[in-house]
DOLO-629942 format. One record per residue (C-alpha): residue in one letter; x, y, z. Coordinates in steps of 0.001 Angstrom, whole numbers, padded with zeros to 6 digits, always signed. Layout:
// residues N
AXYZ...
// end
This chain:
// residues 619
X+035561+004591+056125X+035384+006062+052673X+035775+010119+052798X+032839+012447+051308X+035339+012865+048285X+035410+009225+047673X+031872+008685+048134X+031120+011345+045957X+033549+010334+042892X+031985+007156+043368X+028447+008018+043244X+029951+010225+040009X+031220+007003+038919X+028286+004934+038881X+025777+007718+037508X+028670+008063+034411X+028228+004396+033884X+025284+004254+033438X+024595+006971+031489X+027223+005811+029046X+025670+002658+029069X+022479+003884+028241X+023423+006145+025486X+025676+002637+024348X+022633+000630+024272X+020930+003791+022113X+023005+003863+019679X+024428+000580+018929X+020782-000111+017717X+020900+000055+013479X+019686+002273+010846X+017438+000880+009248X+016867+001764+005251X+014193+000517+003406X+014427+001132-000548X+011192+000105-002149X+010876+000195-006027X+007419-000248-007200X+006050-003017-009626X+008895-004999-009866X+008535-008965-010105X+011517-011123-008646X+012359-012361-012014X+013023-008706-013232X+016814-008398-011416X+020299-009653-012633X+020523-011316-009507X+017074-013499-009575X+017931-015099-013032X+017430-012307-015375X+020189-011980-018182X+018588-009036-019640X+017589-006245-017323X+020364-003853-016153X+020592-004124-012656X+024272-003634-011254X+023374-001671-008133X+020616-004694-006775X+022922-007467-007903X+025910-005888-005673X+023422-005320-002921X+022762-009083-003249X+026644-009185-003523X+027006-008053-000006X+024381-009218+002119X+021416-012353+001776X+019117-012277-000754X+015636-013551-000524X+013667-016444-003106X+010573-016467-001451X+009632-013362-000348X+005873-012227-001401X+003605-009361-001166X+000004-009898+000895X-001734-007414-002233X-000461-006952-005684X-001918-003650-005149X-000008-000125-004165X-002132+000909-001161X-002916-002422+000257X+000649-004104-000270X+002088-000429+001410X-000582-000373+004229X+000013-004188+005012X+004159-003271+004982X+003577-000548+007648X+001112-002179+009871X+002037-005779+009823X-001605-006416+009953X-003691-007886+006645X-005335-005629+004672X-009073-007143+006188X-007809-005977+009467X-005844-002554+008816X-008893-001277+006423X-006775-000702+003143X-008272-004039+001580X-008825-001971-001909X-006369-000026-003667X-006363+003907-002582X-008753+003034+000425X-007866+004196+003612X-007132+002453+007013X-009134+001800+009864X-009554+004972+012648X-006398+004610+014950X-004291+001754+013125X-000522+001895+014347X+001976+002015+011709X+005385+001519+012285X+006534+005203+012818X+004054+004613+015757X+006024+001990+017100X+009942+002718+016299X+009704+006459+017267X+008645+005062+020926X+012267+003009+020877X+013961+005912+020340X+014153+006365+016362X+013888+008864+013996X+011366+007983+011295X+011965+009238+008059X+009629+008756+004663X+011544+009962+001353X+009296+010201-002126X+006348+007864-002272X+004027+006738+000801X+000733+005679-000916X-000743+004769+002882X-003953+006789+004209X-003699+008200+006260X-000723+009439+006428X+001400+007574+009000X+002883+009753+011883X+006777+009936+010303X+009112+012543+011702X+010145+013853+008785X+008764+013607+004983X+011631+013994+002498X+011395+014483-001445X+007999+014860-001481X+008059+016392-004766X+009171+013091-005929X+006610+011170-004091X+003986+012330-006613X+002984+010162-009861X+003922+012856-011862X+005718+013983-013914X+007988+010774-014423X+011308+012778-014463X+010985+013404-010725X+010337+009946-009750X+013964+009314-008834X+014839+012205-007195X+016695+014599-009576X+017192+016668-006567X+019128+014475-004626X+017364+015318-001456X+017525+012169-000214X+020665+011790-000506X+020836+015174+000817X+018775+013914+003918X+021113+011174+004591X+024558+013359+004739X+022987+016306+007151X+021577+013237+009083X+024628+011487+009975X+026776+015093+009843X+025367+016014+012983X+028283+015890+015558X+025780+014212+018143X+023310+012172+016574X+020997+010915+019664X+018886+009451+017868X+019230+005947+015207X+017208+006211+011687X+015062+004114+009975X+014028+006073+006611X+012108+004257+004064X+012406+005277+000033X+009847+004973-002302X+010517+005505-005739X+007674+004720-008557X+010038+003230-010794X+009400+000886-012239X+005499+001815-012487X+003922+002634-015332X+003816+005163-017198X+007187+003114-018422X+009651+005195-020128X+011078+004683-023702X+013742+001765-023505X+017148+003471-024666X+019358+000724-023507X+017254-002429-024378X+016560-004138-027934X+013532-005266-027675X+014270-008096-030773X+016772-008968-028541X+015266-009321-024756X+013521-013122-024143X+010011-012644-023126X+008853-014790-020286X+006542-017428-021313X+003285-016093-019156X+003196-013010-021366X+002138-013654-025388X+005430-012890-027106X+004290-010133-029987X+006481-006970-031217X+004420-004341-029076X+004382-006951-025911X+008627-006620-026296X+008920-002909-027202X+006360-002824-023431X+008822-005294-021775X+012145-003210-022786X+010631-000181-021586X+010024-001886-018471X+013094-002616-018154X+014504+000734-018767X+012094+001895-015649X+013141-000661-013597X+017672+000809-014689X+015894+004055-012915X+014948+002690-010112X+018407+000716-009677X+020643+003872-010201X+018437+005394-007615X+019754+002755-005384X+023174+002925-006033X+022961+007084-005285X+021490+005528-001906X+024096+002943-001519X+026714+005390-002122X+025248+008458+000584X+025445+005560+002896X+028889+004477+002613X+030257+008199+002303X+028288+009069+005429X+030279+006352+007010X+027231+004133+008506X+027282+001454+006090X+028686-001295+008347X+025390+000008+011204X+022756+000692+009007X+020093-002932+008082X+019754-002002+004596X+016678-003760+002829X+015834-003782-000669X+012287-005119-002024X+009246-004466-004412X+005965-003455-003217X+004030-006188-005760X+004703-007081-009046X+005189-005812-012529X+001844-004660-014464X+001441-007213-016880X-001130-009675-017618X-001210-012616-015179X+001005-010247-012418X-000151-007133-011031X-004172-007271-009507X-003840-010949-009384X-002816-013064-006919X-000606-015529-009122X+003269-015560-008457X+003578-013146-010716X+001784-010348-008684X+003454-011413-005143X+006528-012478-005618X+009067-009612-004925X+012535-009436-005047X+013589-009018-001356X+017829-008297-000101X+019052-007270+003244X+022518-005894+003624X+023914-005645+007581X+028007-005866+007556X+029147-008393+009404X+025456-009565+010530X+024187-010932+007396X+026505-013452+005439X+028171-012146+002098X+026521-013127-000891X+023919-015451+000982X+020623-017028-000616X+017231-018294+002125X+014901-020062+000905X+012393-019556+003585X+009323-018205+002692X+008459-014975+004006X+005276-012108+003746X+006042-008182+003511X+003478-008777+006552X+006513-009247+008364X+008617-006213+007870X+007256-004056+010742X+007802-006820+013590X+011427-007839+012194X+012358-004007+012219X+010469-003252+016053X+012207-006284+016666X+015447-004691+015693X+014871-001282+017168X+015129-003674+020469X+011151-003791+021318X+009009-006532+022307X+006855-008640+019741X+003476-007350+019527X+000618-010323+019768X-002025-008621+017594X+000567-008186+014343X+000154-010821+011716X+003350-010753+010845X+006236-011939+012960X+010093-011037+012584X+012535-013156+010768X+015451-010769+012136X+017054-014580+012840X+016747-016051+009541X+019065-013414+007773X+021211-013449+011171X+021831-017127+010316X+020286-018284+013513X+017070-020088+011663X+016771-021596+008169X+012770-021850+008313X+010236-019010+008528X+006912-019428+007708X+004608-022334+006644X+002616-020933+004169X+001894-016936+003268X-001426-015664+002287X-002027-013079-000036X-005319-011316-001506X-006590-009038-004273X-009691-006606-003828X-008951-004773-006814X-009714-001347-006940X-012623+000881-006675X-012529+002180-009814X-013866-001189-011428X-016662-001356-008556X-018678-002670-011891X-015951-005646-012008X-015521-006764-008314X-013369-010015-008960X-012038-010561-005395X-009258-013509-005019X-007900-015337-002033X-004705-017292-001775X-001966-019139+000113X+001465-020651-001028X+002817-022805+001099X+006676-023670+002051X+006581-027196+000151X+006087-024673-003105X+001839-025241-003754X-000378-022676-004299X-003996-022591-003976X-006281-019620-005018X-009986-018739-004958X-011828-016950-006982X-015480-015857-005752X-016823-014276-008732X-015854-016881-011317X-016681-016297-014913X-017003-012798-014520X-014354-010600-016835X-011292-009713-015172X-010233-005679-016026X-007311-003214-014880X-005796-000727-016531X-004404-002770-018654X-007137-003418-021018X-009244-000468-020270X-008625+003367-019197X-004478+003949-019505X-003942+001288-021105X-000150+001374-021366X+001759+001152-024411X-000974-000265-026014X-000049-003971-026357X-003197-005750-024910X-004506-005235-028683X-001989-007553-029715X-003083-010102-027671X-006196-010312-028556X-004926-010104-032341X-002625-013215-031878X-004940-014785-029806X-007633-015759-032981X-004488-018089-034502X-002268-018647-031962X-003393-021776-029478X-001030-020368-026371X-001587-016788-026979X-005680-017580-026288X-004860-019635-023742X-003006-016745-021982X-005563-014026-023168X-008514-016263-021060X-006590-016552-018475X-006032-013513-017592X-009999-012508-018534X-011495-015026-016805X-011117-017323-013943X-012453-020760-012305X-013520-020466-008914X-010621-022701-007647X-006721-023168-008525X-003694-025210-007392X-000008-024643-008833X+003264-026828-007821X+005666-023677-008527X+008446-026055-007791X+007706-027169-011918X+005410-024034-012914X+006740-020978-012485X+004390-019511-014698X+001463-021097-013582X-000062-022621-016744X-001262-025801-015106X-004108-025597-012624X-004123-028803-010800X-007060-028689-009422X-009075-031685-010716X-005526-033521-010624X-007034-036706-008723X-002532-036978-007984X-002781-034044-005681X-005734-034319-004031X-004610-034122-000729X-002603-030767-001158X-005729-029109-002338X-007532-030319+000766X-004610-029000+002862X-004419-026022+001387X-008010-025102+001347X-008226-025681+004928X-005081-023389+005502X-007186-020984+003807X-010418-021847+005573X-008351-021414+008684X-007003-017846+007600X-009976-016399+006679X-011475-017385+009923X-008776-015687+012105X-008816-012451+010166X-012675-012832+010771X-013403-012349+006781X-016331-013944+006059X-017150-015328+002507X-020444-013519+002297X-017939-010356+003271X-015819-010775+000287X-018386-011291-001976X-020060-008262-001119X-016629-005547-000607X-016968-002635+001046X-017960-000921-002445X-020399+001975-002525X-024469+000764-003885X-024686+002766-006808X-028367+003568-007907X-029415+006568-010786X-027386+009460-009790X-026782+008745-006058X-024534+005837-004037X-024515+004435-000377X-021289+004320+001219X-020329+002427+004278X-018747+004426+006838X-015209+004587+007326X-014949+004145+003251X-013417+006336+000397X-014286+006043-003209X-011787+007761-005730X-012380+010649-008415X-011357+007662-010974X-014290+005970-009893X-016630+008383-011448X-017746+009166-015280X-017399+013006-015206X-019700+013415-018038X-022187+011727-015668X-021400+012696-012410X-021412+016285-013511X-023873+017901-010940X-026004+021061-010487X-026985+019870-007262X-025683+017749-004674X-027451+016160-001452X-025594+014079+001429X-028569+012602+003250X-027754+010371+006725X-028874+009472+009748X-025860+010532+012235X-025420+009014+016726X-023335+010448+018717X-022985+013327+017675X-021647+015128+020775X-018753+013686+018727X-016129+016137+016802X-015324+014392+013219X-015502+014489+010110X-018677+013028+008417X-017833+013702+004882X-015073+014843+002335X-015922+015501-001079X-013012+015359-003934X-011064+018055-002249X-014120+020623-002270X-014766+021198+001344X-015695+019121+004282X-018754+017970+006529X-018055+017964+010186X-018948+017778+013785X-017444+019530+016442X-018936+021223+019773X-022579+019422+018957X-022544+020982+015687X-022374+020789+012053X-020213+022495+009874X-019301+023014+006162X-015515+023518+005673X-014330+025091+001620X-011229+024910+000222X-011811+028356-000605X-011288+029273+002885X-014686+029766+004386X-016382+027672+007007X-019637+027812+007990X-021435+026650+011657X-024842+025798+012832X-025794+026644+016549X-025754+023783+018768X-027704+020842+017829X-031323+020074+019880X-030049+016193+019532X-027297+014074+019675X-028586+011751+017200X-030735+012643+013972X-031052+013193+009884X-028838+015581+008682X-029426+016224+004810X-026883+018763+003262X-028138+020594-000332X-025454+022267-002397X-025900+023900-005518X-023465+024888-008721X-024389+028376-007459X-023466+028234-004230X-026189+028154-001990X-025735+025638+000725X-028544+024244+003197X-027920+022004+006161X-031030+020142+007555X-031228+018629+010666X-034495+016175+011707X-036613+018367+008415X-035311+021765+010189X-032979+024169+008829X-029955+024490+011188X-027259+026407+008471X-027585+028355+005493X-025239+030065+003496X-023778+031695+000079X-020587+031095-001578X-019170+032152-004342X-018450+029693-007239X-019084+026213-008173X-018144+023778-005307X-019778+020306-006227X-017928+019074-009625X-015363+016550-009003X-012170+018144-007618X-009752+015354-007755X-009096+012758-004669X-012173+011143-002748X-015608+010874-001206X-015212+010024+002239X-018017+008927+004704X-016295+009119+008548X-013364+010776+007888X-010923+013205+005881X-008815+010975+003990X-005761+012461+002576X-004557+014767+005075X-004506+015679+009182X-007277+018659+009552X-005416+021536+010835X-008371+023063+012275X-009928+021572+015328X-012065+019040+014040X-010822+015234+014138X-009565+013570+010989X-012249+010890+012052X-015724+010641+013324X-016324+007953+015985X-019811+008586+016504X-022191+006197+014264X-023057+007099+010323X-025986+005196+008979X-027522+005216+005320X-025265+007747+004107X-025942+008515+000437X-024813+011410-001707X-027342+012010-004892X-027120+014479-007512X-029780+016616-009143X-032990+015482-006763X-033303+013249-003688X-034152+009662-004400X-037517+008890-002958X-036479+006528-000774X-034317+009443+001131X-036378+011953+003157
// end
């Protein structure tokens, strides 16, 4: 018969065990470290082909762990390509479907999910998802921002920084997973210093002309930024001493912003350089060929933290194919382009899916109509569109490659296998007939299980725009760069709507960082950035017409079923456009920290904003 002693060392025993096993199984978990440059196309590194670009800190990355071919974005857009990465859902189902539109009310992001296996989740620089996603920590935010350019790779190291007090801690309970975004390579693209741009080859989808290569080598001097930001990464990691447990991924968020890339949904646009790095996981120097979406990255990286999959994603983890456990991934990827709401007045939506035997089929629902982006209109960036068009009246390909960027047919079909570039739509091509039919029902079939109708994507969620007033659906943003200010310059603004539930706190409106509409206790309130808030009593209703009236001077009325329920004066001019958004449904760039909730979930119905008078269809 054991003593009370033994019992007790025994007991002591056991509870030690597993305790050590449980802080074992903790912390043998990975980092994780996601370093994502920003319009970069897989051609555009040392590594992929490229004998130009100066990429040394990518190529050893590639050196040391299994680099991607057929990796591809689901949006050749910031937001949307960003949202879809920390979701796993399509940009139909998480909201973001436009550039700088927000996500649905209560989307889970992957913060959501890895900080419930134990991790700390850290976002350095650049997040471009709205709202923001719950992350423990945001680092470098000052280099997060779009400008100016000489912050964009962290000049303050505090990344870097980040890393070494991380991993200096002398218990460190918790495993990281931080993800970088740097805006290099975006445009604006900095002057090329180390590129000759007589000497650089030009790709054949872009129409070879002096300003098109002085363009290309400074877009290659952005993309040596975002590299040596990398190797500073590379290098905190291995001086920290984690670089044998830390999953180290390396991609693009879409492609480069040239014609025929960037907005569109050709190969161009998607196609991202993609490299993990895991010592003695991931082979040395490795190359997969299976094709794989950035849809994926939040299930392969729960599925790493040691969680279950999740049904609803529409992505799925390929942890196994760069463990060297599967060759195959995926049988086709499909990818989209909403453009953004800034050319509401050149909505050119575009569907597509490639599939693994290297087809790709894309739709186009608005064919014929002109195809714009910054490119050809508003920044235009380094100016070399104008060349184009010049070459374009004498040169056969150069036309060819100016119409096809302009306009589209409502239907295409590439064999990338023998055109890269994309220069011969196969679509009447009697010879491959029966991949168009398979591919159009792969589509068919995609569409359907999102639950994206066609008569959806041909309408958007855009705002109606009539004379000096526009309907917005709720749960929608529209951005400053929408607007003309020399026409949207108002000496009196009206939000009319017809509001359920409103026993509901939210917010029912945000306008361009001026002050807010909400609900909270059954009533409405008007919320400056000056400071001042203002309350009704409690609403007679919980459902009715609220019309809001705010002049340049500053006197503000609140109407609620034709009777005044708030008045008040401010002082100054709160109705010219501020910067950032018009919301309907919720406040869009930033957790209230007042009571109210960042979203309404009550019902908004015919909301309209008008300047100057009422239309006389609003009451």
């Amino acid at each position: 018969m054991r003593s009370k002693t033994q019992i007790f060392r025994f007991r002591f025993l056991i509870l030690w065990l597993v305790g050590f096993n449980s802080f074992y199984a903790q912390n043998s978990r990975p980092n994780i470290i996601i370093f994502i440059s920003d319009d970069q196309s897989q051609i555009d590194v040392g590594c992929y082909g490229n004998e130009d670009v100066h990429t040394p800190n990518m190529d050893k990355l590639a050196s040391e762990g299994m680099r991607f071919t057929r990796a591809y974005a689901t949006s050749p857009m910031c937001v949307p390509s960003r949202s879809n990465i920390m979701t796993g859902l399509y940009p139909y189902k998480n909201g973001a479907q436009m550039n700088h539109f927000s996500m649905e009310p209560g989307t889970k992001s992957l913060p959501d999910y890895l900080k419930k296996l134990g991790y700390y989740v850290a976002v350095a620089g650049k997040i471009d998802v709205y709202p923001k996603p719950d992350y423990d920590e945001h680092v470098g935010a000052y280099f997060g921002r779009y400008s100016p350019a000489s912050n964009r790779d962290d000049p303050r190291n505090e990344t870097t920084t980040f890393l070494e007090n991380y991993f200096s801690k002398e218990q460190t309970d918790k495993p990281l997973c931080l993800i970088i975004g740097t805006w290099w390579p975006h445009v604006p693209w900095p002057e090329s210093k180390d590129f000759d741009p007589d000497e650089i080859k030009v790709p054949n989808y872009l129409v070879d002309t002096p300003e098109t290569r002085k363009a290309l080598a400074a877009y290659y001097q952005g993309i040596s930024k975002a590299d040596a930001m990398l190797g500073k990464i590379l290098k905190s990691v291995e001086e920290t001493g984690e670089k044998d447990n830390t999953v180290f991924m390396f991609f693009s968020d879409q492609g480069t912003q040239f014609p025929g890339a960037k907005w569109t949904t050709y190969d161009q646009g998607l196609r991202v350089p993609f490299i993990v790095r895991w010592p003695g996981k991931v082979a040395k120097g490795s190359t997969s060929d299976a094709l794989i979406s950035l849809t994926d990255i939040t299930p392969t990286l729960i599925d790493l933290a040691g969680g279950e999959a999740i049904d609803h994603l529409d992505g799925k983890s390929f942890k196994d194919v760069f463990l060297g456990k599967h060759i195959d991934h995926r049988e086709y990827v499909f990818a989209e382009t909403s453009v953004e709401p800034m050319y509401w007045y050149n909505y050119t939506p575009s569907r597509t899916v490639i599939h693994k035997n290297g087809f790709q089929y894309i739709r186009n629902y608005y064919p014929g109509v002109r195809f714009i982006t910054h490119i050809d209109e508003i920044e235009r960036n380094m100016f070399y569109f104008d060349s184009w068009v010049k070459k374009a009246e004498t040169d056969e390909h150069a036309n060819f490659l100016l119409n096809r960027y302009s306009y589209r047919p409502s239907e295409e079909l590439y064999n990338l296998n023998s055109d890269r570039w994309e220069l011969n739509n196969l679509i009447q091509s009697k010879e491959f007939g029966e991949s168009k039919k398979k591919l159009q029902a792969l589509l068919e079939e995609e569409l359907e299980a999102q639950g994206e109708s066609a008569e959806a994507i041909l309408q958007g969620d855009l705002p109606t725009f009539h004379h000096n007033a526009y309907d917005l659906k709720q749960g929608i943003s529209v951005s400053d760069m929408t607007f003309d200010k020399k026409t949207w310059n108002p000496e009196s603004l009206y939000f009319t709507s017809y509001v359920q539930d409103l026993q509901q706190d939210g917010v029912l409106c945000e306008y361009f960082r001026q002050f807010r509409l909400v609900v909270q206790n059954n009533a409405v309130g008007v919320l400056f950035r000056s400071g001042e808030a203002f309350y009704s009593d409690k609403l007679p209703s919980t459902k009715g017409h609220i019309i809001l009236n705010l002049d340049a001077t500053g006197n503000l009325v609140v109407q609620f079923d034709g009777q005044q329920v708030l008045e008040a004066k401010l002082q100054g001019d709160f109705i010219k456009i501020n910067g950032g958004y018009i919301s309907c449904g919720l406040a869009r760039e930033q957790k209230l920290e007042t009571a109210e909730a960042n979203y309404f979930k009550g019902e908004i119905s015919g909301f309209r904003v008008s300047i100057n008078e009422l239309l006389k269809n609003n009451r």
